[in-house]
N, C-alpha and C positions, 0 to 999 in steps of 0.2 A: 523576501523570497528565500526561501530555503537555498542554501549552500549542497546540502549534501542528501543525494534519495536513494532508497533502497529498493528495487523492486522485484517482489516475490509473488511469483505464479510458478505451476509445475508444467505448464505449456511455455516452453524455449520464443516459437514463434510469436506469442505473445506476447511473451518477456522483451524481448527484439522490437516490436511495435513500440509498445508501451516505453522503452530507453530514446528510442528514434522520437519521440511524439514529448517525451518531456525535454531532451534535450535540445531539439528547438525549440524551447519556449523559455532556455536560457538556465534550467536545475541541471547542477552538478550531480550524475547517476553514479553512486559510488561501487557501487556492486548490485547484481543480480542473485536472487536463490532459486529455487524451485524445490524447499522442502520447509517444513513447519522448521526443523533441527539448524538445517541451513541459513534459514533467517534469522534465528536467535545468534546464531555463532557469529553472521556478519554484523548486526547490529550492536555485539559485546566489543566487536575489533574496531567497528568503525564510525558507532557513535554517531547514526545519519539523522538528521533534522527530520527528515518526514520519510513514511514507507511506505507503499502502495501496496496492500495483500491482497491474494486472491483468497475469496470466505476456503473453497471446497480442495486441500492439496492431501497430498497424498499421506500425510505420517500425522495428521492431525487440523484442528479446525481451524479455520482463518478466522474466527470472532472469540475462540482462544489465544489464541497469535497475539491478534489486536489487544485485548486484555494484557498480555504478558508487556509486549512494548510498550503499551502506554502508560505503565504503571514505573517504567525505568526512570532513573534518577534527571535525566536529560528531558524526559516528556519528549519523544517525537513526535510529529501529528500524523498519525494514522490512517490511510483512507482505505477500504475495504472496497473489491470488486467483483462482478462476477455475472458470467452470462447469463444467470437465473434474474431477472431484472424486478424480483418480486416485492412491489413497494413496501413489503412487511422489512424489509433489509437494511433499510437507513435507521428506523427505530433500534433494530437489533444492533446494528454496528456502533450507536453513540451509548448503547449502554453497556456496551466490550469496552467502550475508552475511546473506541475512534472517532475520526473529527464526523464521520458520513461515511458514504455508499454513492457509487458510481458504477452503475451497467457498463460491460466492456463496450459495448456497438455506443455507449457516448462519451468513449476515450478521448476523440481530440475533442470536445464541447467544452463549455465554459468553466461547466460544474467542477471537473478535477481541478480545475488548475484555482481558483477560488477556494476548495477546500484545502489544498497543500501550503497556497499563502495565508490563508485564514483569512479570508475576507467575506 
């Protein structure tokens, strides 16, 4: 189980969910972003095991993002999210580098939490 999670959406409220819902389930959330820029800066300081992006943010793409992350010296594992739950999005996200795709409305399901421990 990952130690340490980043998670980056530009919805606050989300973000807030998404910290609540992994941290009961025992990952260490080490910071929050809500910008393409913001998430590179925390992931250079903070060196997180696994990141939770949202594809659609504001200064740039989340299957950019996911590309840029996973290609870092550490390899975090990546999971890409997003209310558009369009099954073309897990294809597209493991060829960014991420481990998968997870629709927000099956945040707490089984799927994320499998893809962040890699099982």
């Amino acid at each position: 189980m990952p130690s340490s999670v980043l998670v980056v959406d530009d919805d606050a409220w989300f973000r807030r969910l998404a910290v609540r819902t992994l941290s009961s389930w025992g990952y260490g959330v080490v910071a929050e972003a809500g910008t393409f820029k913001e998430a590179v800066e925390r992931s250079a300081e903070l060196r997180p095991e696994a990141v939770l992006v949202d594809i659609g943010l504001p200064d740039g793409d989340g299957f950019a993002l996911a590309a840029e992350l996973s290609a870092l010296a550490w390899r975090p594992r990546v999971v890409l999210i997003s209310s558009d739950a369009d099954a073309a999005n897990g294809a597209a996200a493991r060829r960014a580098g991420a481990v998968g795709f997870v629709p927000k409305d099956e945040l707490p399901g089984t799927s994320l939490r499998r893809l962040i421990d890699g099982d």
